[in-house]
C-alpha positions as CSV (number, residue, x, y, z in Angstrom):
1,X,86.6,116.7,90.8
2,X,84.0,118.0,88.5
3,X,82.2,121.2,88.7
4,X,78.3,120.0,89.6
5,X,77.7,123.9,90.0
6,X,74.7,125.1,87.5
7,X,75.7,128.6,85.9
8,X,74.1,131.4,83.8
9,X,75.4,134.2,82.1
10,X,75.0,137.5,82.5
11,X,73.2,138.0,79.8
12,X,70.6,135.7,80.4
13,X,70.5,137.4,84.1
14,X,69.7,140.3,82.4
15,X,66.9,138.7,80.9
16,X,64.9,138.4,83.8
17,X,64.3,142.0,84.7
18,X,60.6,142.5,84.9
19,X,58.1,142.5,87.8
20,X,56.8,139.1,87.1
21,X,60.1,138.0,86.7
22,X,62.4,139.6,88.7
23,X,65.9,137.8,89.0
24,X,69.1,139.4,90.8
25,X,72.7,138.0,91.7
26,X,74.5,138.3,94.9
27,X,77.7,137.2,95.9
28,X,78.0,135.3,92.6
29,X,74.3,132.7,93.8
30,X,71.2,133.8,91.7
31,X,68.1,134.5,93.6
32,X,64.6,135.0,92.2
33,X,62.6,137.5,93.8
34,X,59.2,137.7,91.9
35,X,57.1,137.0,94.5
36,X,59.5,138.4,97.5
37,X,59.1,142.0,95.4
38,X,55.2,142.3,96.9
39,X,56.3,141.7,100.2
40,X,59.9,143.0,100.5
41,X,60.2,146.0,102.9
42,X,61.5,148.3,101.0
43,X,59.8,148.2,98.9
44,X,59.7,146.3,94.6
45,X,61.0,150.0,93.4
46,X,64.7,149.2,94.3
47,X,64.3,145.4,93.7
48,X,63.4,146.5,89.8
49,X,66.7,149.0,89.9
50,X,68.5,146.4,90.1
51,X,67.0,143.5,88.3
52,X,68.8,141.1,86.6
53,X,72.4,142.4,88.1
54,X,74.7,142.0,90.8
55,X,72.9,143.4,93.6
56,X,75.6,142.7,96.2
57,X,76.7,145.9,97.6
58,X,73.3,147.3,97.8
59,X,72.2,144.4,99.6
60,X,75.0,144.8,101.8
61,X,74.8,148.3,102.6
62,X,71.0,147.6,103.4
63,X,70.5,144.4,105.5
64,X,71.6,143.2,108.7
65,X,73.5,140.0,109.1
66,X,70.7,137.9,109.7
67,X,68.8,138.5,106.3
68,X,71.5,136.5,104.5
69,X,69.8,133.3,106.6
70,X,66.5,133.9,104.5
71,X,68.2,134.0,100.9
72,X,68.4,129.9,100.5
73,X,64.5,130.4,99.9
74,X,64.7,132.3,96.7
75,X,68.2,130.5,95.4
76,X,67.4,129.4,91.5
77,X,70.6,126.6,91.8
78,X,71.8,129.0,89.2
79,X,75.7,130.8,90.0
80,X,76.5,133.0,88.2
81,X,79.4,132.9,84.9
82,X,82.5,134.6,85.4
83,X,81.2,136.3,88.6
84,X,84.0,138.5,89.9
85,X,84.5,141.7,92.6
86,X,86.6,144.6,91.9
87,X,88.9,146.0,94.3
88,X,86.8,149.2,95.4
89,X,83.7,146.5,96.2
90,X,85.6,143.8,97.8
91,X,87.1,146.7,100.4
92,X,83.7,148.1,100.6
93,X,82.6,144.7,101.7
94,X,85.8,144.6,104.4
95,X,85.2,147.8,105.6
96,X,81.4,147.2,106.4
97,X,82.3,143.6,108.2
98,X,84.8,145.7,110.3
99,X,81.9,148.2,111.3
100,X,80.2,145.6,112.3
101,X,82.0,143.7,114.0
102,X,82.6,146.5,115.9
103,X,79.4,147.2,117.1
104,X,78.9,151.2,115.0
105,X,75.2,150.1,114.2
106,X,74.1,149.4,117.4
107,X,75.4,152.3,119.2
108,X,73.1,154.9,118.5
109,X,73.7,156.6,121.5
110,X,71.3,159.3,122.8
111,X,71.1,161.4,119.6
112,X,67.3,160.0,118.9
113,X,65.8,160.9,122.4
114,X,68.1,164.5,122.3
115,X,65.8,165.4,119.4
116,X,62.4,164.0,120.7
117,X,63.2,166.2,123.9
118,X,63.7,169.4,122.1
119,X,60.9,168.8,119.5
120,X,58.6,168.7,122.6
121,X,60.1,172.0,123.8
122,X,60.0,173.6,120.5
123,X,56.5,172.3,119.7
124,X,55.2,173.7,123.1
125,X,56.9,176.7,122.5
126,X,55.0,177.3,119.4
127,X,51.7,176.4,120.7
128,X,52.3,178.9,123.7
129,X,53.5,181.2,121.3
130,X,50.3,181.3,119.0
131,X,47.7,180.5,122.6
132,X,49.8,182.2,125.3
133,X,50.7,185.7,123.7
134,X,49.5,188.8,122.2
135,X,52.6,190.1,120.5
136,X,52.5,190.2,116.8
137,X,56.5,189.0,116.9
138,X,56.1,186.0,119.6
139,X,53.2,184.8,116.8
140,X,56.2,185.4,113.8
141,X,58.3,184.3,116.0
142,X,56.3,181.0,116.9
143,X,55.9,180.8,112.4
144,X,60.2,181.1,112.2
145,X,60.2,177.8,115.2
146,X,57.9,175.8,113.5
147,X,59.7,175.5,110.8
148,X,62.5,174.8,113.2
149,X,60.7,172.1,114.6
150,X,59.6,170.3,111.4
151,X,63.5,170.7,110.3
152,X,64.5,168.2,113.4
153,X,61.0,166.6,112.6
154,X,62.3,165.5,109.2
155,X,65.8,164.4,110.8
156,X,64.4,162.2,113.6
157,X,61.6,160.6,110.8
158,X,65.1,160.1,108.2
159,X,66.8,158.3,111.0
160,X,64.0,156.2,111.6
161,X,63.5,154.6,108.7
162,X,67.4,154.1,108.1
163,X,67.6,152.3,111.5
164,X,65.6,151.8,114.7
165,X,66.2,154.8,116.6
166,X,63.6,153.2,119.5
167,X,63.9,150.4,121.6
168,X,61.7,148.1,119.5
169,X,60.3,148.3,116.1
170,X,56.7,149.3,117.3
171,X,58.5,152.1,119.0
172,X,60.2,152.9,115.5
173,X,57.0,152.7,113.8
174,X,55.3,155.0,116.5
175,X,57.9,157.5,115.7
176,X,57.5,157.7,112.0
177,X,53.8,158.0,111.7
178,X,54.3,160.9,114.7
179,X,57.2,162.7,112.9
180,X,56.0,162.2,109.4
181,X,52.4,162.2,108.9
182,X,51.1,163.6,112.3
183,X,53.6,167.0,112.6
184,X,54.8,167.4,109.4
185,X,51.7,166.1,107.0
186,X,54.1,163.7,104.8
187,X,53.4,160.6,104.8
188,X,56.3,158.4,106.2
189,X,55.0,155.1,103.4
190,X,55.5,157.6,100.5
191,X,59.1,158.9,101.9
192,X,60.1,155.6,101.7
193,X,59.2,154.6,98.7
194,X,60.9,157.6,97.3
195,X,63.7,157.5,100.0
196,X,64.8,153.9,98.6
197,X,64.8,154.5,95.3
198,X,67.0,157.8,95.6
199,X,69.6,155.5,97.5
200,X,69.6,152.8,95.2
201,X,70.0,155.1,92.1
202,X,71.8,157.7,93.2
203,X,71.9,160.7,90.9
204,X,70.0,158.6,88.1
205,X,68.3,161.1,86.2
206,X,65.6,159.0,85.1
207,X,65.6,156.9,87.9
208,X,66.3,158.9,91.0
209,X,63.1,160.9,92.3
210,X,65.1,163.0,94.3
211,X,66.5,164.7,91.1
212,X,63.2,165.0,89.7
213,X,61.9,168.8,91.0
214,X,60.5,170.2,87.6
215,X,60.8,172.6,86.3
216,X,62.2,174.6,89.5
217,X,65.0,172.8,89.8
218,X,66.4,171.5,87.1
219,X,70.5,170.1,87.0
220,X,70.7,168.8,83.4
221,X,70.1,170.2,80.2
222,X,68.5,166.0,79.8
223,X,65.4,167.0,81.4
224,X,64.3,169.1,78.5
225,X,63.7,166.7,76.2
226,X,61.4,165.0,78.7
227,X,62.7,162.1,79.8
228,X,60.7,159.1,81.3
229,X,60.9,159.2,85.2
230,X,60.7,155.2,86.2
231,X,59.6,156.4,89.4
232,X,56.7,158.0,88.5
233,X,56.3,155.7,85.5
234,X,55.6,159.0,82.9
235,X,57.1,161.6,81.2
236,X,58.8,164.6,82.6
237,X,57.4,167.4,81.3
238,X,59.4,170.8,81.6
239,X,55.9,172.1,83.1
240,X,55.2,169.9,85.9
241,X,55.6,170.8,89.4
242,X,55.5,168.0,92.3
243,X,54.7,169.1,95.6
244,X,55.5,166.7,98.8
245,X,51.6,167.2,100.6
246,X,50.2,166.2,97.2
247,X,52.4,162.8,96.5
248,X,51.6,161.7,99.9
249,X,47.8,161.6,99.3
250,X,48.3,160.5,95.5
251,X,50.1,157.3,96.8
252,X,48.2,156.3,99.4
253,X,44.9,156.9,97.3
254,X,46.1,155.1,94.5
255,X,45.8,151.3,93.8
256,X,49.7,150.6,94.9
257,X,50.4,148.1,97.9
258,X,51.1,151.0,100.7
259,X,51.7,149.3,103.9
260,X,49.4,150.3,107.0
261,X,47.5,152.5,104.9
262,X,44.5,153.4,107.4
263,X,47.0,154.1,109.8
264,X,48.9,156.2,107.3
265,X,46.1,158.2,106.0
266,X,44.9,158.6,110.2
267,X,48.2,160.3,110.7
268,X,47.7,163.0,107.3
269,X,44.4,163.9,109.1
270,X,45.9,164.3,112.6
271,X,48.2,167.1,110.6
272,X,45.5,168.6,108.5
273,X,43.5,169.2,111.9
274,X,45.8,170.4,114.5
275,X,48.1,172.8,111.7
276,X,45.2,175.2,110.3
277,X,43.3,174.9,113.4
278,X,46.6,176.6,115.1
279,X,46.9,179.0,112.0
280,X,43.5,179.8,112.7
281,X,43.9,181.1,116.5
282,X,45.7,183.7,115.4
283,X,43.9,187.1,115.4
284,X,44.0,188.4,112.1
285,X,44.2,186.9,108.5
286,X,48.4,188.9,107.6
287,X,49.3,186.9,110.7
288,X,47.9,183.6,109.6
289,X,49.5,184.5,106.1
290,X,52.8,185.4,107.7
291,X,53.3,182.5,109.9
292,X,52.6,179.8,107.4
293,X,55.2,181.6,105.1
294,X,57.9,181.7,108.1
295,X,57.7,178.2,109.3
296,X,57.5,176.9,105.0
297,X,60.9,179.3,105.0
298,X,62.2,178.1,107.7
299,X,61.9,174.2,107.2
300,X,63.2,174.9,103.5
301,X,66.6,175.1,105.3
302,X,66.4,171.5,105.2
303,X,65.5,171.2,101.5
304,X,68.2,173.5,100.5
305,X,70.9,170.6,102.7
306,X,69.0,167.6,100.4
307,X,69.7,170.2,97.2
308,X,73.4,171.1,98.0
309,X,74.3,166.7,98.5
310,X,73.7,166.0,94.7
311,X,72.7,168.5,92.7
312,X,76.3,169.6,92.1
313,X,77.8,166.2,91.9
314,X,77.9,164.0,88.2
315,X,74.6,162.7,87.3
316,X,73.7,159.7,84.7
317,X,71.0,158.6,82.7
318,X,69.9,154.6,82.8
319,X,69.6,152.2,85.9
320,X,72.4,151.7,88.4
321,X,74.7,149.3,87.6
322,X,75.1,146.1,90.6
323,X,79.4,145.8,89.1
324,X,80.0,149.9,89.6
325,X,77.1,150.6,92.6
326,X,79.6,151.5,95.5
327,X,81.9,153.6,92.8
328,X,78.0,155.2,92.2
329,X,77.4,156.6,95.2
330,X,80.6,158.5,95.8
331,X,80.3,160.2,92.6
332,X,77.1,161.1,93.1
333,X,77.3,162.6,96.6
334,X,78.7,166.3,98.4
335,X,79.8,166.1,101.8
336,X,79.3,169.3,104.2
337,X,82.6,170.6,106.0
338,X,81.3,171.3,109.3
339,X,82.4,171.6,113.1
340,X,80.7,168.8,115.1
341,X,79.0,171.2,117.2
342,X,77.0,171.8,114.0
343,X,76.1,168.2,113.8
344,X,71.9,168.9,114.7
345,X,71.7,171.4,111.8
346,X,72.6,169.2,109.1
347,X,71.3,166.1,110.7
348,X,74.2,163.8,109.8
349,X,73.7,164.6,106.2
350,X,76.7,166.6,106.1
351,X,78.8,162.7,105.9
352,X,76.6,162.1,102.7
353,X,78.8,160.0,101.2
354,X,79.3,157.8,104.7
355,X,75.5,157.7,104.9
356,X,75.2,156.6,101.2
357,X,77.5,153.5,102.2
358,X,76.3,152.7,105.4
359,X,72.5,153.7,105.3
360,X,71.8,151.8,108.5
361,X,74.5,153.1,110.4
362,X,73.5,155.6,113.2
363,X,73.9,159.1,112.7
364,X,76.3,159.6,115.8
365,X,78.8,156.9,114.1
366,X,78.8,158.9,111.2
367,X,81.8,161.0,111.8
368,X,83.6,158.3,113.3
369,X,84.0,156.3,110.3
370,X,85.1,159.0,107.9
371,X,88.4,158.8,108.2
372,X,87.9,154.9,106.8
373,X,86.0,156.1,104.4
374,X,88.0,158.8,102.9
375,X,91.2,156.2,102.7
376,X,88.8,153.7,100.7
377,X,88.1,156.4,98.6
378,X,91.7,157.4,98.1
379,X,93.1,154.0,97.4
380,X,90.8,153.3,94.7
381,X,91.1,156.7,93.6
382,X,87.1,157.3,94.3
383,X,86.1,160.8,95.0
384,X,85.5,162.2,98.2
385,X,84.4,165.7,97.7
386,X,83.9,167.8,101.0
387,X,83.5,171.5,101.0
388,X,82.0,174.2,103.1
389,X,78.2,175.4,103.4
390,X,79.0,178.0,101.8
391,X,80.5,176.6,98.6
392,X,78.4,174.1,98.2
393,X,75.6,176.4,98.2
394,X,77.8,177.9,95.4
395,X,78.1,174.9,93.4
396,X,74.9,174.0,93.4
397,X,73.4,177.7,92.2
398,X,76.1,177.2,89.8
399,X,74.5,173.9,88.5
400,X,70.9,175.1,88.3
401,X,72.4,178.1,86.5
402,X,74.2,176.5,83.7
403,X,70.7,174.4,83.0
404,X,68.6,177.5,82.8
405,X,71.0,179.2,80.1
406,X,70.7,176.0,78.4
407,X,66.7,176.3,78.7
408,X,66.8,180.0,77.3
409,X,69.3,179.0,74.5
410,X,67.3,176.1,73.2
411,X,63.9,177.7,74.1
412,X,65.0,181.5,72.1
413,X,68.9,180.0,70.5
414,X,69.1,184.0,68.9
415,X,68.9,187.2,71.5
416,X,66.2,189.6,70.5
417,X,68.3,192.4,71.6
418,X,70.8,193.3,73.6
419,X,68.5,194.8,76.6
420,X,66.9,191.4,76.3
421,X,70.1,189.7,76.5
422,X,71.2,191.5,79.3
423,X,68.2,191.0,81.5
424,X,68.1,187.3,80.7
425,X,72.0,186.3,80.5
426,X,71.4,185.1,84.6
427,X,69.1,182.2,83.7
């Protein structure tokens, strides 16, 4: 019997890569998502990653079984030419039916209401620390567990917006406006936006936001020539510095589609009221000074875990690829040897390339499915790379240091002297 089947190449695929013409391929059926792009939860950022490609692992590794119901309404009649799954992808694909099937993403056990307890303790805490006391250490002490407290503030707001961590989605939505915006002052819209992209194009230089921290840190010698971010849609200057408080008004004050914005912007304010207010009952203006530097230290434990993850591991330049996007993500990801006792310090980061893979799954399934994981790796000869705290901390100062000898050798290629040389030969 004759082939009725319409098919296009992937050339012509490629073609169609553009917001008002947005086309991607999955499972071998070509879908066109122009119009969904506006609309699509996650935003159009990692629809335009992967435009006009095989987008079937990410979509995947993002969406329940019941999504695949509402794809029939954006199917072109197009197939896709020679479509075909390599090995690593079509085990991939095994290994997350078999996760499901046995029920990993919906037990989430009690990890979620464990961390809203002690946020409420530590919170309280702090407030009767800064209210309640007239000791110059309970006030730098109160400083050291805020930070503390916006650390498992940032965990409980990351689980949420992989996976409903509440009984219903207005529950979920409550606690990512209260984590985000309301105790921590970022704005839960913009760490999606960015949080999306970073997954879909893991360690893209000029498309994953998460490697974009000029000039501070800086983990190719790429970013000197000032590449284009496609995030932020500009150059890259080796002068610019981005600072989370400020791209969480600039998006939701700019003329982007931000979801719930009032309510977004309602939640900045409740931050921007209750924090200096607190700051300001204390008595004098060095412990004001020295408790926002203690809690900005202490929470900067969590950015140092989001730095050791990928800035050690291979980067690329261009747009992930929809044939290699599963070989992508464990090449571009650290795991964190750690006892499971440690588990609420790293916030299940420390399985980074388990989280990459299954972003939905729940952090307490997390070291469950490692073992699967690390065979999948082995038998298609992926990397797995797992060390300790401690050398990961190493590998990544290691990183940053081999970019900033590359800065001083292209910004001053001959030493001035050899006092100069010595001074400077640390980045």
């Amino acid at each position: 019997m004759a082939d009725t089947k319409k098919y296009i190449s992937k050339e012509e695929l490629k073609t169609h890569n553009t917001v008002g013409d947005l086309w991607i391929s999955i499972q071998g059926k070509v879908y066109d998502v122009t119009d969904w792009g506006r609309r699509h939860p996650g935003g159009i950022t990692p629809l335009l990653s992967l435009a006009g490609k095989d987008a079937t692992d990410a979509f995947v590794a993002y969406h329940p079984g019941v999504v695949w119901n509402r794809l029939d309404e954006f199917f072109t009649g197009f197939h896709l030419k020679d479509y075909s799954v390599s090995g690593a992808s079509r085990d991939y694909r095994k290994l997350m039916y078999e996760i499901s099937k046995m029920g990993f993403f919906e037990k989430k056990g009690h990890v979620g209401f464990v961390t809203l307890c002690a946020m409420a303790a530590m919170f309280s805490a702090c407030i009767y620390g800064v209210l309640g006391c007239d000791s110059t250490w309970a006030h730098l002490g109160s400083g050291a567990l805020m930070g503390l407290f916006w650390i498992q503030s940032g965990w409980i707001g990351h689980d949420s917006g992989h996976y409903e961590v509440m009984m219903n989605k207005g529950l979920n939505r409550f606690v990512q406006v209260l984590s985000g915006n309301c105790l921590a002052g970022i704005s839960i819209a913009w760490w999606k936006w960015n949080h999306n992209a970073h997954h879909i194009a893991c360690n893209s230089l000029d498309f994953d936001p998460d490697l974009q921290h000029m000039p501070f840190f800086v983990v190719s010698s790429k970013f000197f020539s000032s590449i284009t971010s496609r995030f932020y849609e500009r150059k890259m200057n080796f002068d610019h510095v981005i600072n989370l408080f400020a791209q969480s008004w600039l998006l939701l004050l700019s003329k982007r589609t931000v979801p719930n914005r009032v309510q977004e912007i309602l939640g900045l304010l409740v931050f921007w009221i209750w924090y200096p207010f607190l700051v300001s009952c204390l008595p004098n203006w060095w412990e004001r000074l020295m408790f926002i530097v203690l809690s900005f230290c202490f929470t900067g434990i969590q950015h140092v875990q989001f730095c050791l993850n990928h800035f050690s591991s291979s980067v690329y330049v261009g747009p992930p690829n929809g044939d290699d996007w599963f070989e992508k993500q464990t090449h571009g990801t650290l795991c964190i040897s750690c006892s499971s006792w440690m588990d609420w310090f790293h916030g299940g980061l420390q399985f980074q390339v388990e989280h990459h893979l299954f972003p939905r799954l729940p952090r307490s399934q997390l070291r469950k499915i490692s073992p699967f994981v690390q065979e999948l790796c082995k038998k298609h000869n992926l990397p797995y790379n797992c060390v300790s705290f401690w050398k990961a901390n190493l590998m990544t100062l290691a990183t940053l240091r081999a970019a900033a000898l590359q800065a001083r050798d292209l910004s001053n290629p001959i030493p001035k002297n050899l006092v100069w040389e010595a001074v400077n030969t640390h980045g």
